[in-house]
Residue frames as qw, qx, qy, qz and C-alpha x, y, z in Angstrom:
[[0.695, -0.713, 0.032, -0.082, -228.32, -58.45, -68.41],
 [0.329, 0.635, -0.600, 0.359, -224.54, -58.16, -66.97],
 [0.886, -0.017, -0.425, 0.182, -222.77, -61.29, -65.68],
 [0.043, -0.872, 0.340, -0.349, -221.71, -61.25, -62.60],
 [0.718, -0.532, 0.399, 0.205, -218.35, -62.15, -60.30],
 [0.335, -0.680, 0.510, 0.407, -215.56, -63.60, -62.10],
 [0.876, 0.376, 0.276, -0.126, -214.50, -65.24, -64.80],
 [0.449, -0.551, 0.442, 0.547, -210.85, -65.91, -66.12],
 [0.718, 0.651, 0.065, -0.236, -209.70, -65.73, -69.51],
 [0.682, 0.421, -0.513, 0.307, -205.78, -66.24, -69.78],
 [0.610, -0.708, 0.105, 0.340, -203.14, -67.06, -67.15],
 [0.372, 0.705, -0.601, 0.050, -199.35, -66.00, -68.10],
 [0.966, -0.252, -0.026, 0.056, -198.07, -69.44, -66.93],
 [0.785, 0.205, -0.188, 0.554, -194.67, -68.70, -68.14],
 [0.102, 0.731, -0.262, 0.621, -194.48, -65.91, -65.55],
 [0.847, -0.463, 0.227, -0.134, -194.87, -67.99, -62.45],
 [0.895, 0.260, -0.057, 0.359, -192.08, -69.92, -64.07],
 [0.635, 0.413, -0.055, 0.651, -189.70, -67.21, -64.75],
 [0.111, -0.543, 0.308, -0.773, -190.25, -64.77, -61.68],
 [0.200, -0.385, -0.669, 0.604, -191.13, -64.99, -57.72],
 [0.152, -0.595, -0.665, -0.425, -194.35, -63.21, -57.33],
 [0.339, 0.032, -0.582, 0.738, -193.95, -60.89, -54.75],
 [0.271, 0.389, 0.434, -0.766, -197.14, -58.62, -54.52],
 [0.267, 0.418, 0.781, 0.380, -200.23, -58.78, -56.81],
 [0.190, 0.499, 0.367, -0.762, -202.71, -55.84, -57.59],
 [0.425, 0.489, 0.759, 0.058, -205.41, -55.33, -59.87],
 [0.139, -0.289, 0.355, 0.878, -205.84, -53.28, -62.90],
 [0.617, 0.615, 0.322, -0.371, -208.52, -52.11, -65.48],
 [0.450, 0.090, 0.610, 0.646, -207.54, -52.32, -69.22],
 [0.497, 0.585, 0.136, -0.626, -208.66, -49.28, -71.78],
 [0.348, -0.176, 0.752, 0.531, -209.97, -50.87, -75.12],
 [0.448, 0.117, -0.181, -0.867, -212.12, -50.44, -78.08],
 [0.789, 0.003, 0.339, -0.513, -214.86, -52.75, -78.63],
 [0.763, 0.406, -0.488, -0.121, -213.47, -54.94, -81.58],
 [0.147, 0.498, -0.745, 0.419, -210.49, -55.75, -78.47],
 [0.585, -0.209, 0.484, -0.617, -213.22, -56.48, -76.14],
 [0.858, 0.321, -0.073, -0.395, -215.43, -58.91, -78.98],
 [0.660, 0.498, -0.561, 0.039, -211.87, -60.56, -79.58],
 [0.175, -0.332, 0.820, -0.432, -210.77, -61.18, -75.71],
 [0.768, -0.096, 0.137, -0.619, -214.41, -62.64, -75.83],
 [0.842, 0.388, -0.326, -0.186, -213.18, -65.34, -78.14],
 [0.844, -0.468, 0.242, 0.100, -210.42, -65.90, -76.23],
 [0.624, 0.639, 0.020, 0.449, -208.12, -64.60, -79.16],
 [0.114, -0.933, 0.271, -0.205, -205.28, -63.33, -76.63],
 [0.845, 0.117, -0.355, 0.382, -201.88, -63.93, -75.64],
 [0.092, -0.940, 0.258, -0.201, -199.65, -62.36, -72.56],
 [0.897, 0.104, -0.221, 0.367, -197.27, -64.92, -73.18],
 [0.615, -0.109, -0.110, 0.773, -194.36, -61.95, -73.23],
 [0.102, -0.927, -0.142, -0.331, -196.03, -58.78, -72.13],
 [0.537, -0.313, -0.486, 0.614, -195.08, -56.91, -69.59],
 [0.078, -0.917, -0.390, -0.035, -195.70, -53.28, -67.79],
 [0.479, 0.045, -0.077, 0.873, -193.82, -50.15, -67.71],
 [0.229, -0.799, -0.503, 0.238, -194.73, -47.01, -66.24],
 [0.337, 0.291, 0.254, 0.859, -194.10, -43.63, -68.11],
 [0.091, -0.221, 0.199, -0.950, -195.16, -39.82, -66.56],
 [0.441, -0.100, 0.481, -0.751, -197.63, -41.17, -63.92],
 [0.723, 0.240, -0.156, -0.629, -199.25, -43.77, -66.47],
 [0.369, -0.190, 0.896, 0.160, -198.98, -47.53, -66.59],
 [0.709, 0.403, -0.437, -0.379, -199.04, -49.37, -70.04],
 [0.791, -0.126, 0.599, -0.017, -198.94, -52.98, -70.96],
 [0.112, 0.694, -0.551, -0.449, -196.60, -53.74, -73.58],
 [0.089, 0.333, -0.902, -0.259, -196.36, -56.95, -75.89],
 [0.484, 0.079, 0.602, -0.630, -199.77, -57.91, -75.32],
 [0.029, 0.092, -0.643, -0.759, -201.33, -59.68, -77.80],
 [0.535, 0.405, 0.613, -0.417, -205.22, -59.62, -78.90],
 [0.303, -0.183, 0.675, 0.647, -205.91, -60.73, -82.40],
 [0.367, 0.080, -0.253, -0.892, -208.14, -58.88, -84.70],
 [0.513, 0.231, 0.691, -0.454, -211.71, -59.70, -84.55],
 [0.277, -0.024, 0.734, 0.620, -212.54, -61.11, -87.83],
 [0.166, 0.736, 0.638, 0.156, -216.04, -59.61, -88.15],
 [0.419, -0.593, -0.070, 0.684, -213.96, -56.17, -87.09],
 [0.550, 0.757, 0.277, 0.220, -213.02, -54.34, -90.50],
 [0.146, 0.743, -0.146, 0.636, -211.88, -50.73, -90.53],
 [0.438, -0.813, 0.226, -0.309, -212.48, -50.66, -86.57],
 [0.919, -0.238, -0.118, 0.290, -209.41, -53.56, -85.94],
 [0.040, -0.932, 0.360, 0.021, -206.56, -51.94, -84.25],
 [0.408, 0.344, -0.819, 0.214, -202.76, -53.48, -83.81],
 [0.855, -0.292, -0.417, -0.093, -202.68, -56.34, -82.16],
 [0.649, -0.143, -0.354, 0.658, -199.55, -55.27, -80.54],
 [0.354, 0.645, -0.027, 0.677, -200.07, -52.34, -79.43],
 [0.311, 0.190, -0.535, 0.762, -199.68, -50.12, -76.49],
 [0.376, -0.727, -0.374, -0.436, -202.77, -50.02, -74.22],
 [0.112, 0.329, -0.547, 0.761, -202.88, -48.49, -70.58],
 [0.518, -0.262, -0.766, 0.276, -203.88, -49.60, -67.82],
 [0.280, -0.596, 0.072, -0.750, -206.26, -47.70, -65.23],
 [0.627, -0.367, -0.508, 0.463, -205.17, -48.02, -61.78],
 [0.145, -0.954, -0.261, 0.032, -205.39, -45.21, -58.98],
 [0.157, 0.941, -0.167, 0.250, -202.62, -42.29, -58.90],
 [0.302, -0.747, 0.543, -0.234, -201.38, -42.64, -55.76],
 [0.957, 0.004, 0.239, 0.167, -200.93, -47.30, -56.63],
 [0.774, 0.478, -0.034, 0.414, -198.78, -46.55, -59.85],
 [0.081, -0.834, 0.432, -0.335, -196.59, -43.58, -57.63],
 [0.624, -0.588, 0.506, -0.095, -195.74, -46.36, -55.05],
 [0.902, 0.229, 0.340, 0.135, -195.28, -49.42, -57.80],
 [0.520, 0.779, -0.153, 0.314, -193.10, -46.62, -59.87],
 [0.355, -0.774, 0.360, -0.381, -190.63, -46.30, -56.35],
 [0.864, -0.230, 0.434, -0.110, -190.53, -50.25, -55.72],
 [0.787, 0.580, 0.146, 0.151, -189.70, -50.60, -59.36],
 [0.057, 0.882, -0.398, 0.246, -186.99, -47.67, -59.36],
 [0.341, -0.616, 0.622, -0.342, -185.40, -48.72, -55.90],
 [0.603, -0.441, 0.665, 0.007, -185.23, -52.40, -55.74],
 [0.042, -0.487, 0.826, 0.279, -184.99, -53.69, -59.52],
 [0.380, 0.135, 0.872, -0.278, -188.20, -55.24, -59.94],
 [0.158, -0.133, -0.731, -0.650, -190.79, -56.22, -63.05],
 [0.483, 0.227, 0.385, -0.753, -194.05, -55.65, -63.64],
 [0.177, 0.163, -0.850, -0.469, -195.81, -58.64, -65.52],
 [0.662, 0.035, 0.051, -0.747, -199.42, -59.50, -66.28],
 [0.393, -0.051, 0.910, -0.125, -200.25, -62.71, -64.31],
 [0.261, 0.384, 0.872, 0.155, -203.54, -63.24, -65.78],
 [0.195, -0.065, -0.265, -0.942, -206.56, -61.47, -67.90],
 [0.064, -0.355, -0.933, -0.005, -210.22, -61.90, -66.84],
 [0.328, -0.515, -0.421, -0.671, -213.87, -60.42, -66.70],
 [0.036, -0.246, -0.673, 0.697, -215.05, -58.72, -63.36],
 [0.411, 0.692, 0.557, -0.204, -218.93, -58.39, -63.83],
 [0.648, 0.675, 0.309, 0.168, -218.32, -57.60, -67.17],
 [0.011, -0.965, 0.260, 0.046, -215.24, -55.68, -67.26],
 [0.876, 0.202, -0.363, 0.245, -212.15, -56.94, -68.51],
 [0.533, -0.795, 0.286, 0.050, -209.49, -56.54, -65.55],
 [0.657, 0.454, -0.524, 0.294, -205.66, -57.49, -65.80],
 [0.646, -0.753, 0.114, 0.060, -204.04, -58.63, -62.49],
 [0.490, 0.665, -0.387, 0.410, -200.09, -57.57, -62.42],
 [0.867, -0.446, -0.132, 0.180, -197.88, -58.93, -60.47],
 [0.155, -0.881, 0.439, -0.087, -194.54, -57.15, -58.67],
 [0.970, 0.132, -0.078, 0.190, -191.64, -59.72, -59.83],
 [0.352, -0.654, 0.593, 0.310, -188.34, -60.65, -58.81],
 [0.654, 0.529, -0.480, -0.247, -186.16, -62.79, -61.62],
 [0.837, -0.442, 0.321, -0.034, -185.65, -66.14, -60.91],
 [0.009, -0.551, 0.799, 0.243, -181.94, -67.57, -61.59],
 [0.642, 0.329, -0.623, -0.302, -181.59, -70.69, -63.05],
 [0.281, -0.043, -0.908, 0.307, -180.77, -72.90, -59.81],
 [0.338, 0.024, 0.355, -0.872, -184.18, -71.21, -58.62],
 [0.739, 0.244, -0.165, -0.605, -186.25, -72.99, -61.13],
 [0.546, 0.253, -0.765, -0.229, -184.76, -76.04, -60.91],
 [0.067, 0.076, -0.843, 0.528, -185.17, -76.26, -57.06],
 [0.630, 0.197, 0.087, -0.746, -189.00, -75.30, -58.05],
 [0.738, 0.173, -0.536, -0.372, -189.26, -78.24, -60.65],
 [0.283, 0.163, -0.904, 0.277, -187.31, -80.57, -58.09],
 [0.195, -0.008, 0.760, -0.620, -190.29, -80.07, -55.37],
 [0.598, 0.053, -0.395, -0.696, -192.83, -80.12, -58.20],
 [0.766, 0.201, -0.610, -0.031, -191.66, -83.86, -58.75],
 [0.349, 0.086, -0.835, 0.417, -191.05, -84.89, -55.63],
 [0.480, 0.062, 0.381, -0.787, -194.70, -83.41, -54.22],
 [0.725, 0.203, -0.248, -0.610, -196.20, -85.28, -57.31],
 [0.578, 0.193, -0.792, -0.020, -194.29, -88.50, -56.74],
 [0.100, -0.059, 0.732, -0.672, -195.38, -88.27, -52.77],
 [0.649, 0.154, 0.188, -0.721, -199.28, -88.00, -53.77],
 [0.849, 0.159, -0.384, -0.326, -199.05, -90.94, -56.46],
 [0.281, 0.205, -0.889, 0.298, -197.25, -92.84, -53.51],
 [0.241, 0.036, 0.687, -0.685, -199.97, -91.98, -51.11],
 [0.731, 0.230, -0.076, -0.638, -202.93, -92.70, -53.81],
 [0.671, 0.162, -0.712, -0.129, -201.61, -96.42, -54.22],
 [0.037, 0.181, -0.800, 0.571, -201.39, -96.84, -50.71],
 [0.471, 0.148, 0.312, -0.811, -204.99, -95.65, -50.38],
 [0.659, 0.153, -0.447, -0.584, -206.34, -98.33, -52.98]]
């Protein structure tokens, strides 16, 4: 029987970090089964992927999934180049946005949609350096407000 609704398997954390999120949109992933047996495990990384978009097609690039060790002959690279199955007329408008204002495509997170692995990619700006600190500054000053208001409460 096939599992159904959601079910996550990685986040990229270190893209929230290093970009503004500006639009999200969902993707399929093509892979072979050994890829599939190995995401199971949780044997992946999209630490430093990212997407690029070449004659109508979007790929994910740096991706890593690490051979399945019961795999053999059928383990491909771990790095290699897989694509990404989204509709015609998405990747035409994402390939325009990209073009014209300077923006990144970077897989937020990887996860199982009734049994299907999905990838959700996110339309990024680059954050500067005084961006991320003014992020960390409200982190720490949201987290020091709650552990003020949780002593209060005791």
């Amino acid at each position: 029987m096939r599992s159904k609704g959601t079910k996550s398997i990685t986040e990229n954390r270190k893209a929230r970090h290093e970009y503004f999120v500006l639009e999200t949109y969902e993707a399929g992933i093509e892979l072979v089964g050994t890829e599939v047996k190995s995401i199971r495990l949780g044997a992946v990384n999209l630490k430093d992927s990212w997407c690029s978009i070449d004659k109508g097609e979007i790929f994910i690039r740096g991706m890593h999934i690490s051979p399945y060790e019961k795999g053999n002959i059928f383990n491909r690279d771990p790095m290699r180049i897989r694509k990404l199955l989204m509709h015609k007329r998405e990747i035409n408008k994402l390939f325009g946005t990209v073009k014209q204002d300077g923006l990144s495509l970077i897989p937020l997170s990887l996860y199982f949609k009734d049994s299907k692995v999905k990838v959700q990619i996110g339309l990024c700006k680059g954050k500067k350096l005084y961006d991320k600190r003014a992020d960390s500054a409200k982190r720490d000053a949201k987290r020091e407000i709650d552990r003020n208001i949780k002593l209060r409460n005791q």
